[in-house]
ROZAGU-516825 format. One record per residue (C-alpha): residue number from 1; x, y, z; residue in three letters. Coordinates in steps of 0.02 Angstrom, whole numbers, plus 32768, in hexadecimal, padded with zeros to 4 digits. Example, Ala and Ser with C-alpha at 12.3 -4.5 7.8 and 13.67 -1.06 7.14 Angstrom:
// ROZAGU-516825
<site nr="1" X="8267" Y="7F1F" Z="8186" rest="ala"/>
<site nr="2" X="82AC" Y="7FCB" Z="8165" rest="ser"/>
// end
This chain:
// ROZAGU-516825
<site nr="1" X="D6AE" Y="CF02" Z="324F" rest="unk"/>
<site nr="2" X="D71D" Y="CF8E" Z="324B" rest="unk"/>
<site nr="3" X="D6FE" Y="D059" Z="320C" rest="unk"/>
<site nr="4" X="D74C" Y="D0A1" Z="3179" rest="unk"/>
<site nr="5" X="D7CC" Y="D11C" Z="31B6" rest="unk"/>
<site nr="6" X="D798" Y="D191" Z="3101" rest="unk"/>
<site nr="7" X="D6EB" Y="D190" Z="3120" rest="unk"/>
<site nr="8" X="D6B5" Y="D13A" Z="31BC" rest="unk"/>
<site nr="9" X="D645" Y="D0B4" Z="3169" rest="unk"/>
<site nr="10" X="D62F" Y="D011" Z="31BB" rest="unk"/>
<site nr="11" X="D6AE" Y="CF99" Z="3150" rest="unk"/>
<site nr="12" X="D700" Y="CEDF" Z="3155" rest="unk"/>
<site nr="13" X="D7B0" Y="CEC6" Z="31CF" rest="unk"/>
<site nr="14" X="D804" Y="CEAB" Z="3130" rest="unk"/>
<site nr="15" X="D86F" Y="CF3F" Z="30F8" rest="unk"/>
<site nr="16" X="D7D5" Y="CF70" Z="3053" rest="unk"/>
<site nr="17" X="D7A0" Y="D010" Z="302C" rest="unk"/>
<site nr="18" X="D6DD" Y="D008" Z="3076" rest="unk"/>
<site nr="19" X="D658" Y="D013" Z="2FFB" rest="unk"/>
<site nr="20" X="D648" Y="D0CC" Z="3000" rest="unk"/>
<site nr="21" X="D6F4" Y="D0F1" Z="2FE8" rest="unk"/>
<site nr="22" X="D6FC" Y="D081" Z="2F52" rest="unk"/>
<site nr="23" X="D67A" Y="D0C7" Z="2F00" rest="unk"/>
<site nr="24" X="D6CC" Y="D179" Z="2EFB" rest="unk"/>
<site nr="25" X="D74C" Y="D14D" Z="2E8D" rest="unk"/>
<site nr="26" X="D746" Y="D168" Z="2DC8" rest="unk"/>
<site nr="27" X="D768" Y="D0D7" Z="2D77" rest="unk"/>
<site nr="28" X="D75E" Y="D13F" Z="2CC4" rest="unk"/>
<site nr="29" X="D7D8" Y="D19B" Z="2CFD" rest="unk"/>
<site nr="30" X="D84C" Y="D125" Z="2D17" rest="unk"/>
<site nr="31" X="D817" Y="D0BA" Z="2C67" rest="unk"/>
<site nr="32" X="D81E" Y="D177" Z="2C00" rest="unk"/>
<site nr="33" X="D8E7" Y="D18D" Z="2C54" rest="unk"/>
<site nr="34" X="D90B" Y="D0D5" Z="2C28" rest="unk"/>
<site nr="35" X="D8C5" Y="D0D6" Z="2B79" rest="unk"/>
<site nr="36" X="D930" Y="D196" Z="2B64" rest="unk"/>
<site nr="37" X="D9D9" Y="D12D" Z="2BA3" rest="unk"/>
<site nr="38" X="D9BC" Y="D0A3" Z="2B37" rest="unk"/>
<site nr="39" X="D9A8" Y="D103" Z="2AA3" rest="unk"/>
<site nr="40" X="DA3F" Y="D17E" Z="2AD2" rest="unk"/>
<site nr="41" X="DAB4" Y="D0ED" Z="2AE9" rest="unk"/>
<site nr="42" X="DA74" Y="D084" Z="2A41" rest="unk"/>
<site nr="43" X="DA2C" Y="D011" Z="2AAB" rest="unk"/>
<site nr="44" X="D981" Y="CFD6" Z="2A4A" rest="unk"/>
<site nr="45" X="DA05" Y="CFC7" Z="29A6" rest="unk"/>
<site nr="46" X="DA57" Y="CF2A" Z="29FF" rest="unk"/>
<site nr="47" X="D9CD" Y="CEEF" Z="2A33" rest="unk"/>
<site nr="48" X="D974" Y="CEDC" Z="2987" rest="unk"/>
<site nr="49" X="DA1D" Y="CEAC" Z="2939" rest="unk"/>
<site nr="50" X="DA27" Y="CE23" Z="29C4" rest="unk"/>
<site nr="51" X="D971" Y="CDE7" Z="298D" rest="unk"/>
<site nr="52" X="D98C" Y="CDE2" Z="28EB" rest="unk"/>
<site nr="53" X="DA20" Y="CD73" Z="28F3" rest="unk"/>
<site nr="54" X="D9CB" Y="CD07" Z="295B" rest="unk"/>
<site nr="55" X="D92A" Y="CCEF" Z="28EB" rest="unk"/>
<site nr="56" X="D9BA" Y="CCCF" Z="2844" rest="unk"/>
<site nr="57" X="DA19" Y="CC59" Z="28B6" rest="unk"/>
<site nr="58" X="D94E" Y="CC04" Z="28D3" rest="unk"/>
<site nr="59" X="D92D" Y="CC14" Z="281F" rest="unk"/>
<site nr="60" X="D9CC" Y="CBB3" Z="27E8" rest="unk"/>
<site nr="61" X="D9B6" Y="CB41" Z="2861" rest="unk"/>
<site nr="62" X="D919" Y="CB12" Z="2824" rest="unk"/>
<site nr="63" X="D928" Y="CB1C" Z="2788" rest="unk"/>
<site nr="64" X="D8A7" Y="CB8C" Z="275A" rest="unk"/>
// end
C-alpha cells in the first residue's frame, strides 16, 4: 500500500484518489455546471427531439 501524496491516507498502488480525497469533492457541483452547459448550448432540446423520433419511428414500426 502506498500514501496519498494530498492527504497522506493509506491508499491502493494504483494511481486512485484514496478514499478521503474522493470524498472531498462535490459531485453537485459538477451535475449543477453540467445541467447550466447543457441548457446554454440547447442541449436537453436534442435530446428530447432525438427521443421523440425514436418512440414515432417505434410507433410506426409497430403499428400502433
Amino acid at each position: 500500500m502506498a500514501t496519498c501524496r494530498k492527504c497522506g491516507t493509506r491508499k491502493r498502488l494504483r494511481p486512485t484518489r484514496c478514499p478521503r480525497c474522493r470524498s472531498d469533492l462535490d459531485h453537485t457541483e459538477t451535475a449543477v455546471a453540467t445541467a447550466d452547459l447543457a441548457m446554454a448550448t440547447g442541449l436537453l432540446g436534442w435530446i428530447r427531439r432525438g427521443i421523440t423520433t425514436v418512440v414515432r419511428t417505434v410507433h410506426r414500426t409497430l403499428d400502433l
